[in-house]
N, C-alpha and C positions, 0 to 999 in steps of 0.2 A: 687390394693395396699394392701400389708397385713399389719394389724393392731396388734399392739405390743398391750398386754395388760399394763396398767401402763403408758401409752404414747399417747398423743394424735394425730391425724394426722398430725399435723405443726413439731410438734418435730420427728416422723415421716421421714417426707420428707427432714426435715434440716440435720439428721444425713445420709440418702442416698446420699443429693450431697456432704456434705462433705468429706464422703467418697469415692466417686469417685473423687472427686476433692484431695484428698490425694495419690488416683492411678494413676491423671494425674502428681501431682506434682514428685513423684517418676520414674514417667518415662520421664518426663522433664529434670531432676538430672542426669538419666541413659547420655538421647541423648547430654548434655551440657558437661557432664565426657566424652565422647568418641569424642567431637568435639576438647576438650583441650587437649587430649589424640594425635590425630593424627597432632594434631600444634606442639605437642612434638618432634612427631616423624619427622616431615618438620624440628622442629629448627637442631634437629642431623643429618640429613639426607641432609640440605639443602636444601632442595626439595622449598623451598620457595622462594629460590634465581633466579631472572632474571632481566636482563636486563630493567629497567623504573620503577623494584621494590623500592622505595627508602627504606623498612626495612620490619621486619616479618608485624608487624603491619599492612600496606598499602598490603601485601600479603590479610592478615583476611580478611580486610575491604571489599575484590575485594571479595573473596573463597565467603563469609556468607554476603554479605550485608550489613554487619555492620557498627554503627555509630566510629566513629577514637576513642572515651574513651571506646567504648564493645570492641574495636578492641583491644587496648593496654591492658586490664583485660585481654582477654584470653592470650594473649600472656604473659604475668606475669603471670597467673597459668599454663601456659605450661611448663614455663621455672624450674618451683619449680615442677617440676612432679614427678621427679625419688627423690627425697631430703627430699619429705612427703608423703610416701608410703600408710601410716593409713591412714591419712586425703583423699589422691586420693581413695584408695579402699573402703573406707564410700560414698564417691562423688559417683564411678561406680556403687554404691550397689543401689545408688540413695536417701541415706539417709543424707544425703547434700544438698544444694542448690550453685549454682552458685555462688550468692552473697556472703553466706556465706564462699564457699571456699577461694574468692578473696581477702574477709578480711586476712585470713587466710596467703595467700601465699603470701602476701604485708610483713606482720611485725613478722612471728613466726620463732624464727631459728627454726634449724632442731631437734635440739634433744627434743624439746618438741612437737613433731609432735602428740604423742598419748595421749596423756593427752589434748590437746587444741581440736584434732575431739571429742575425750568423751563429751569436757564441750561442744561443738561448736553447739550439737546434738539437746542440749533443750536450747538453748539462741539463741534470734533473734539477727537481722542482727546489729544491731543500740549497743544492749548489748554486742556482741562480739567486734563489731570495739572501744567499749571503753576502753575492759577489754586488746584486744592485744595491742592499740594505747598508752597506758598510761602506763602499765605493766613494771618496770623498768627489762626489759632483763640482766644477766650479759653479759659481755663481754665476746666470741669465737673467738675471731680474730681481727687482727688490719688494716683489709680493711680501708682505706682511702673513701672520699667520693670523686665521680666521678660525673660529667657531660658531657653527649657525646651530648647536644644539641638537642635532637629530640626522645629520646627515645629508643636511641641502638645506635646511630652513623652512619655511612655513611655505605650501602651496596657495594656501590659500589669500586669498587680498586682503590689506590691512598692516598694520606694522610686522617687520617684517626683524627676527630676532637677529642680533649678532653681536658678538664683543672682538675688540679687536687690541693689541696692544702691538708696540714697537720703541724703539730707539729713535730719538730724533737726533739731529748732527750735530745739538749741542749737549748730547749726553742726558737729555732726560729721558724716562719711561713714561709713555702716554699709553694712559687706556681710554677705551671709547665702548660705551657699550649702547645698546639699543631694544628695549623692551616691552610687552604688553602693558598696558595703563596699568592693569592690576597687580602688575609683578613690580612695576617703578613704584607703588605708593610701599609695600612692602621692602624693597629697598632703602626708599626715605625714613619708614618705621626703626627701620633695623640702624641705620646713620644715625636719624636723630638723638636712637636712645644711645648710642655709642658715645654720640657727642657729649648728649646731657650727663654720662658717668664719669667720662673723661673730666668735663668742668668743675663736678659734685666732686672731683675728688685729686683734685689741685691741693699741693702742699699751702699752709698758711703763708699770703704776704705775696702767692704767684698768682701776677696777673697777666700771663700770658694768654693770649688768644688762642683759642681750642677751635681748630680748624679743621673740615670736613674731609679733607684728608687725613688730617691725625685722625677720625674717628674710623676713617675705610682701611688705611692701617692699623687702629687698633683690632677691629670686628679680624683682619687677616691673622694677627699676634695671638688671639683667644682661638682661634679656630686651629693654628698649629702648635700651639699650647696644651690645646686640649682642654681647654676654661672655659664654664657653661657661663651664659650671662649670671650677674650678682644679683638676687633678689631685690626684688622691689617695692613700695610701699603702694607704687600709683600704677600696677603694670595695664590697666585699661587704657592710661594715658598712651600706651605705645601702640596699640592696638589700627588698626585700616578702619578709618570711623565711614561712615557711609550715612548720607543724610536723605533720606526719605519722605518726598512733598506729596500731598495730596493735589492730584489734578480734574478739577470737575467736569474738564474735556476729555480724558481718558485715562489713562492708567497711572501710575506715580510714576514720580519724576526720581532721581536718583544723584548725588554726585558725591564726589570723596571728599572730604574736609579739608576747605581752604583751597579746594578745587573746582575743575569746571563739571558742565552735565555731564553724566554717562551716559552713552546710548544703552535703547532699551534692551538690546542683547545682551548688552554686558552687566547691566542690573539684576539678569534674571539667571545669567551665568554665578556670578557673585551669589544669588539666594542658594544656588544648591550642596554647596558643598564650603566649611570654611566655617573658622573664630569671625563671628560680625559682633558689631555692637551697632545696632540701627537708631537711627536719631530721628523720631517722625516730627514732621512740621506742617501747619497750616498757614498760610498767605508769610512764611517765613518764618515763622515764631513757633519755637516746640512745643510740642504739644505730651511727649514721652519720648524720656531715654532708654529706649530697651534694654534689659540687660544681657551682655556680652555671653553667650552660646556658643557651642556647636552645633552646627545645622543638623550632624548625622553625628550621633551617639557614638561613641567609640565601639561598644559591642557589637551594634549593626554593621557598622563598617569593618568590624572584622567577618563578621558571618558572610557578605557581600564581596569582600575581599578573596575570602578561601573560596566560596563559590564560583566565581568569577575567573579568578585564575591570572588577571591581566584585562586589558582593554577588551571590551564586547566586540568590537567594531570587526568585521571580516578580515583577517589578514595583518591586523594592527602589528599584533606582538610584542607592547608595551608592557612589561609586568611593574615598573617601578613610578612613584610620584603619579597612583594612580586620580583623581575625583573619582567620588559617587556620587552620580548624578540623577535628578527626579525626571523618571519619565513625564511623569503628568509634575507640572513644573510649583514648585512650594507655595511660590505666592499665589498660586492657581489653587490651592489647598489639595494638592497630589500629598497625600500620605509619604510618614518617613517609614516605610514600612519595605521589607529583599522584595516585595512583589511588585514596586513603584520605584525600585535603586537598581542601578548599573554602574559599573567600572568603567570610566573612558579615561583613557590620556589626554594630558591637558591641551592637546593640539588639536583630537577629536571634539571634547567637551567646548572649545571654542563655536569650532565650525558648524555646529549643531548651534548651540545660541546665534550664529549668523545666520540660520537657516538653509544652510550649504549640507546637513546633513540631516535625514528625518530617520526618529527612532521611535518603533512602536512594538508592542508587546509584552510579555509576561515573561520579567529575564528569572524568575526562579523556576521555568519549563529547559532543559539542555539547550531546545530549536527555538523557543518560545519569542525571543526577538527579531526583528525587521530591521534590515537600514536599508537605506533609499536615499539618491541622488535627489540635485534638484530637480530632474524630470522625471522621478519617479518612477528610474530604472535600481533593480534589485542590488543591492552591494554585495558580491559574493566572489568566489573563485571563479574561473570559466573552464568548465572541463575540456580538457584536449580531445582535437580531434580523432577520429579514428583512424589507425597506426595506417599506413600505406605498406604497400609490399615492398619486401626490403632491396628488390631486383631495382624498382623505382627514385631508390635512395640515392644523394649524390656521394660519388667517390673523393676519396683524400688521398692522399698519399703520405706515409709516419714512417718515422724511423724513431725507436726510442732510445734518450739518452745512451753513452758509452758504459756510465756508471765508474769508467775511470776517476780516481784522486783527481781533485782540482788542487792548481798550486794557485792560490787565490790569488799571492803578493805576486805573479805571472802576468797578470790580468792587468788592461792599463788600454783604458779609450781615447780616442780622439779628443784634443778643447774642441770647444763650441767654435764653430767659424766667425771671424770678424773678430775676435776678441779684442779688448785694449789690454 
């Protein structure tokens, strides 16, 4: 060990690892810049896309290992890649951290890209996410706020989820929303019977018109009320009726009441999991109204439920608004039995009915299940490769934060250029 004059050997040795812990940290910065770097180039490229993927995310998750919130970070600093050029190329220099970038590419528009990596440089992680989180931004654009339910929306083809609401200029609120055929008939269920209580329950002598609005208002006033629906006398009446034709060309036919056909994915989706009331029919004319069931016994579905833990599916991570779904498919007479039930989320449990995802196996074995793409490659993790010598690694260069008091009300960016 050489010995500084002026310095004792502890002080010494604390300033050797920190400084090597500064050359790891910057080349930490480097490898985490080049890992969001090429999720960039997957989101433009596609290259993320396949069949059982249900979004970039669940891509990550599988690529790197990662936990589903590391997953959704890098995919938000991927997607701001080309948009904060300063702030990435500080990141690649390795004069960044991770964290800090993600603060970063969560809340900063674009044109304060270079001024926010300058301050981002000496303010730790906790200080920035205050100064960008609080920071009144003017206004660049009049995007509306979206919800695609899950983080991106559906990868897969087909309608594609999202609700949208805003202000228009003469003072009303519009909502828009856009959903799976079988989540809109449940919607109309949930309306109708709102309307139908609303009307049932008009003072004497008021004949006002009970409108489908008053009913989407009312369902909002019970819901933050905390008011279970009122019992009912006819509650099969409100039920997702589904009418079932015999086809002597091939397999039954299927459509929602007062609605059109269902395709046959979505018929056999529908069997597995769900309150049905089936209405079978010959050349039109019923033939039996089945009585209204649960597909999967509540008991089973709890045993299926703790089993399972969340979505089967590799990498999913879904534990909530799970189906249980028949491997070997119900109307195929697949037993309702944990050795023929599985857990999917309903975005898995679609793409499997589309045939976008194959699931085979005995899911009461730990390993006992298979999924598979449409070319019938394995759906699983990809283990990393094997480590390179660290002489081989690229270099970064870090400084970390001052750890200095931020005077937050100090703090004050540039407007957006061009402004009116």
């Amino acid at each position: 060990m050489t010995v500084v004059v002026g310095k004792t050997p502890i002080e010494v040795e604390n300033e050797r690892i920190e400084s090597a812990l500064a050359d790891v940290c910057g080349t930490v910065n480097v490898v985490s810049a080049r890992v969001c770097g090429l999720v960039s180039e997957a989101l433009v490229s596609g290259a993320w896309e396949g069949w059982g993927l249900a979004s970039p995310e669940h891509w990550v998750r599988l690529q790197l290992g990662a936990s589903s919130a590391h997953a959704s970070r890098v995919v938000a600093v991927a997607r701001r890649w080309g948009e904060l050029p300063v702030t990435m190329a500080v990141f690649g220099a390795g004069g960044l951290s991770f964290d800090q970038v993600a603060v970063i590419a969560k809340a900063i528009p674009a044109y304060a890209d270079a001024e926010v990596a300058e301050l981002a440089q000496s303010a730790t992680v906790s200080q920035l996410s205050r100064i960008v989180n609080r920071y009144t931004w003017p206004d660049t654009d009049t995007d509306t706020h979206t919800d695609t339910g899950g983080g991106g929306g559906d990868a897969e083809s087909g309608p594609e989820r999202s609700t949208r609401f805003d202000t228009d200029e003469g003072g009303g609120w519009n909502l828009r929303a856009r959903l799976c055929p079988e989540e809109g008939a449940v919607a109309e269920a949930a309306l109708a019977a709102k309307r139908d209580e609303l009307f049932n329950n008009r003072e004497t002598g008021d004949n006002t018109e009970v409108s489908w609005s008053d009913a989407l208002m009312g369902i909002f006033e019970d819901f933050l009320a905390g008011r279970t629906a009122a019992a009912r006398d006819h509650r099969d009446r409100y039920l997702t009726l589904v009418h079932l034709e015999t086809n002597p060309t091939g397999g039954p036919v299927a459509g929602f009441h007062l609605g059109d056909r269902l395709p046959d994915s979505l018929r056999r989706y529908l069997g597995c999991d769900g309150r049905i009331k089936p209405v079978f029919e010959v050349d039109g004319v019923a033939v039996s109204v089945g009585r209204a069931e649960r597909i999967v016994p509540d008991r089973t579905r709890r045993i299926v439920e703790h089993r399972d833990g969340g979505c089967r599916v590799p990498g999913c991570g879904r534990r909530r608004w799970l189906h249980v779904h028949h491997i070997v498919h119900w109307e195929d007479g697949g037993a309702t039995d944990t050795a023929n039930l599985c857990c999917l989320c309903p975005q898995h449990h679609r793409m499997h009915h589309r045939d976008r995802l194959d699931i085979n196996g005995n899911p009461d074995h730990p390993e006992g299940l298979a999924f598979r793409d449409q070319r019938g490659r394995p759906l699983g993790p990809r283990p990393p490769n094997p480590g390179t010598d660290p002489a081989t690694w690229p270099t970064g260069h870090w400084h970390h934060p001052t750890g200095e008091p931020c005077q937050y009300k100090w703090v004050q960016f540039s407007d957006p250029p061009n402004r009116n």
